[in-house]
C-alpha positions in Angstrom: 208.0 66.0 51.5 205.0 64.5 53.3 202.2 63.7 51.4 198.5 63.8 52.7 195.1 61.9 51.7 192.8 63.5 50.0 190.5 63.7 52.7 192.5 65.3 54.5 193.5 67.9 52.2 190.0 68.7 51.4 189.6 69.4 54.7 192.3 71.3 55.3 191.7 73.6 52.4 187.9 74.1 53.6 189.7 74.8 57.3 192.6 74.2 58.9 190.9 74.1 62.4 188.6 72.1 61.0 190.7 69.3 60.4 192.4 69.6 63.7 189.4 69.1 65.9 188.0 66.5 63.4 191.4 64.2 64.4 190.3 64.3 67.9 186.5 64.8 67.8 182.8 63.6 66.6 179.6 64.9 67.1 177.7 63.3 69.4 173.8 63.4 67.0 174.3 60.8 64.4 172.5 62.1 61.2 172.0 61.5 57.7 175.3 62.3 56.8 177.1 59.7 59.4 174.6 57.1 58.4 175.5 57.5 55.0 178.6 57.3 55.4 177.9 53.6 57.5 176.4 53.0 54.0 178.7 53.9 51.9 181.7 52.2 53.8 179.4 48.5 54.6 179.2 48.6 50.5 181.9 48.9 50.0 183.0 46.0 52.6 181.3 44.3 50.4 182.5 44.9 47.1 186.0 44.8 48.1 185.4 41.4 49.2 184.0 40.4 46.1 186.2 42.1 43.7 189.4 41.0 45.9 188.1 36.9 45.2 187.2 37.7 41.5 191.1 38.8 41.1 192.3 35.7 43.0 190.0 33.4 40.7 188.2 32.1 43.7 184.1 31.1 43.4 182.1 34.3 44.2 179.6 34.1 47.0 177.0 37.1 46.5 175.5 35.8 50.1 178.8 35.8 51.6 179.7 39.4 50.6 176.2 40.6 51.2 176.8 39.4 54.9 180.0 41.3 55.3 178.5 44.6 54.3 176.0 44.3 56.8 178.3 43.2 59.7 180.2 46.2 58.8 176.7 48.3 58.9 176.3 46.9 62.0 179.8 47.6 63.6 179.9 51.1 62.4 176.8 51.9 64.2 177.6 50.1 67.3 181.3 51.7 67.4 179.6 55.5 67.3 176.8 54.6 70.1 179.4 52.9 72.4 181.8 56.3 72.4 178.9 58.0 73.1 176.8 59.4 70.2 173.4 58.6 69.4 170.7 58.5 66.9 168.5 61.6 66.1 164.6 60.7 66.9 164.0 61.5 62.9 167.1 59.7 61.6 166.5 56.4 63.5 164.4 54.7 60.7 167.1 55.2 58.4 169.3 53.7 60.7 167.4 50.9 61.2 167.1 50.2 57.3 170.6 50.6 57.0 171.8 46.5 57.0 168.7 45.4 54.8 169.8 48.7 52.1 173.4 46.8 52.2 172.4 43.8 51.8 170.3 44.4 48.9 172.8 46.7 47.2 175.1 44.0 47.0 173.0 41.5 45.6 171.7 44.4 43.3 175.7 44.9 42.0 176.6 41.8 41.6 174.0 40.7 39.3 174.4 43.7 37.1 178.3 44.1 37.2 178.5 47.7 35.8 182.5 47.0 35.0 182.9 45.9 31.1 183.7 42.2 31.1 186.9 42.4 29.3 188.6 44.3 31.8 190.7 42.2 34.8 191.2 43.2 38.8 194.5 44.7 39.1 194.1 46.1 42.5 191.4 46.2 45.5 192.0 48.8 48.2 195.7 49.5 47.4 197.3 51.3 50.1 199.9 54.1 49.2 202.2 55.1 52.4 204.1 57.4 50.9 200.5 59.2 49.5 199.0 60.1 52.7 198.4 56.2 53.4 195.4 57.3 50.7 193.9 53.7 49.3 191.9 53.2 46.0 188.8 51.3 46.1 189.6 49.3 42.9 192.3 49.2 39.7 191.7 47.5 36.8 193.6 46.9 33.3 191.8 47.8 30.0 192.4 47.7 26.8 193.4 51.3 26.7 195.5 50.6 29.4 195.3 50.9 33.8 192.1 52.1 35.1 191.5 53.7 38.9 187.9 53.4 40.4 186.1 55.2 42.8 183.1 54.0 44.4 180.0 56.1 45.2 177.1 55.0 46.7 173.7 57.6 47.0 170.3 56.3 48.8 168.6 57.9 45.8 170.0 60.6 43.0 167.9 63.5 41.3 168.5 63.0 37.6 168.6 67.1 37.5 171.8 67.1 39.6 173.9 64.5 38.5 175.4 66.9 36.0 176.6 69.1 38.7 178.2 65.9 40.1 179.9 64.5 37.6 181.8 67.9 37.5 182.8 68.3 40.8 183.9 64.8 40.5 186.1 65.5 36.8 188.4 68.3 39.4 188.0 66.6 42.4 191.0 65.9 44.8 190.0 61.7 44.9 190.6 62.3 41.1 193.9 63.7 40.8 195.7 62.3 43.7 194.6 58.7 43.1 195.6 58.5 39.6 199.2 60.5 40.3 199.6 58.1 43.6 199.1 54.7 41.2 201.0 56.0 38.4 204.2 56.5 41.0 203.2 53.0 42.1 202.8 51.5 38.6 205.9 53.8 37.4 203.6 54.1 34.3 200.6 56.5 33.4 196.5 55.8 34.5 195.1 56.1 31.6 191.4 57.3 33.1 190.1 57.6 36.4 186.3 56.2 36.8 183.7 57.2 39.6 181.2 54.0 39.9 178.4 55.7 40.9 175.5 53.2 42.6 172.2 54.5 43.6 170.5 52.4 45.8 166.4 53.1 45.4 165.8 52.4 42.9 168.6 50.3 41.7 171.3 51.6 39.1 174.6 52.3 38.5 176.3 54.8 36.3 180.4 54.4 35.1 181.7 57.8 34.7 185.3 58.0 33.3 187.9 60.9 33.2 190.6 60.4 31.0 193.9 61.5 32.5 196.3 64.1 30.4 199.7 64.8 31.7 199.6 68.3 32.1 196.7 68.6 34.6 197.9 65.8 36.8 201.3 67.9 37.0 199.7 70.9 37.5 198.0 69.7 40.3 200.6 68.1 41.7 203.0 71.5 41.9 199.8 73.0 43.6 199.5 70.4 46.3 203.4 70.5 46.9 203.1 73.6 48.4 199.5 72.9 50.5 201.3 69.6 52.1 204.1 71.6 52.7 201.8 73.7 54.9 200.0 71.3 56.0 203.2 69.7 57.8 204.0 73.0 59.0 201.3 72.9 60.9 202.2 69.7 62.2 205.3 70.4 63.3 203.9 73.5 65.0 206.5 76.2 62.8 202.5 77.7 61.3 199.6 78.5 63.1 196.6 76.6 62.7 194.1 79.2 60.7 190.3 79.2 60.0 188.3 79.1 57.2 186.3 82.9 56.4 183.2 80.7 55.6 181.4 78.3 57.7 178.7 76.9 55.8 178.7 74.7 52.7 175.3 73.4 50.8 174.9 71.2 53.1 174.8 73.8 56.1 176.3 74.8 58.8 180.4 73.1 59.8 179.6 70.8 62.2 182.5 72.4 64.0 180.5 75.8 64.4 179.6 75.5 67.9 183.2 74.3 68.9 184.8 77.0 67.7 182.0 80.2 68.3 180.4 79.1 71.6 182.5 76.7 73.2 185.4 78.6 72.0 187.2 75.5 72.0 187.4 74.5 75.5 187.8 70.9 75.7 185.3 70.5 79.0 182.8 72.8 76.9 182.7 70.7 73.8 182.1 67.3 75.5 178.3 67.9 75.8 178.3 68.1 72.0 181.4 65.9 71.0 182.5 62.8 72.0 186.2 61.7 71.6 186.9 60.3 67.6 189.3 57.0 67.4 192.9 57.4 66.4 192.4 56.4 62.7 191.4 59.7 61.3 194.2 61.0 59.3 
């Protein structure tokens, strides 16, 4: 059976259609969401970079890795303007502050190294093929045994909230799949899956770890087996692609919205809000 990323099962299971048109197509205002996004993904450049030469025993260079997350900052940003989408008037300062933010969130990290000092790189950005092509940030071996860890990176984090967070992210798809798609790699259990959570202004970072049982990971997996069956279904064109019955979330409205309700999908409709996406969305 196929197996999909969990991005791409998250999205699926919020709507199918949305996942289809988000292969294909963007929108064409950059906001806060896509520029944190740039943020997230130029940190982790970074850190990748870093962690991948502290696994290889090479000398660590915080200037160096500071200087690939904001080259990636910068390509990000000038890969979305050139295929045509462009900076709302109230999200350009943001956009703006975007390399110097990366830059001093990776000098920030690595001179307060959340991770405990005992435990070694195993992995940095492990690639699964046979997952989805899904890829881990970071694995690591503990005392207790192999760790996954999941970076998150927030501009700024309301103290009030981070409960609320720290339980979506205990049931959240990342989670589940990461630490069934390692184990099958290591052909041994993860002990505990960790979010690295890393606020940016002001600086901190907070290690929040799930401890794995058996009997949830299979759980889920038996679940999924049946949405990936679907999901290649769809592929294959033997289902019809359905829609969600909601089309908000708390963040507002699906950015899809207009696609679907007032362009009703025409393709020469939607190009005055979307532009054409790269093929590397899964």
């Amino acid at each position: 059976m196929k197996r999909y990323s969990p991005s791409a099962t998250e999205t699926w299971m919020t709507c199918p259609l949305k996942r289809h048109l988000s292969k294909g197509w963007q929108s064409r205002r950059i906001g806060k969401r896509e520029l944190g996004a740039i943020l997230g993904g130029a940190f982790a450049a970074g850190v990748s970079a870093w962690k991948t030469a502290e696994m290889l025993g090479q000398p660590l260079d915080a200037r160096l890795y500071a200087e690939i997350a904001v080259g990636h900052a910068a390509k990000e940003l000038a890969a979305l303007e050139q295929s045509g989408c462009a900076i709302g008037e109230y999200d350009r300062a943001q956009a703006l502050a975007l390399p110097g933010r990366a830059e001093r969130a990776m000098h920030a990290i690595m001179a307060q190294d959340p991770l405990p000092k005992d435990w070694k790189v195993r992995d940095v950005e492990r690639i699964f093929p046979e997952w989805g092509e899904s890829r881990i940030d970071l694995a690591c071996d503990t005392p207790l045994g192999p760790v996954v860890i999941d970076w998150k990176t927030r501009l700024t984090q309301d103290a009030k909230w981070l409960p609320r967070d720290v339980e979506r992210w205990r049931l959240s798809e990342q989670r589940f799949h990461y630490s069934c798609a390692y184990a099958d790699f290591l052909q041994q259990p993860v002990y505990a899956f960790y979010i690295l959570l890393v606020v940016l202004e002001p600086f901190r970072a907070h290690v929040i770890p799930f401890v794995n049982h058996p009997e949830e990971l299979a759980l889920w997996l038996q679940a999924r087996q049946q949405t990936w069956a679907d999901m290649e279904a769809e592929e294959l064109g033997t289902r019809r692609i359905g829609m969600a019955a909601k089309h908000h979330d708390e963040y507002g409205p699906c950015e899809f919205t207009r696609a679907c309700f007032e362009s009703l999908l025409d393709p020469h409709l939607m190009e005055h809000e979307f532009a054409p996406r790269g093929p590397h969305v899964s």
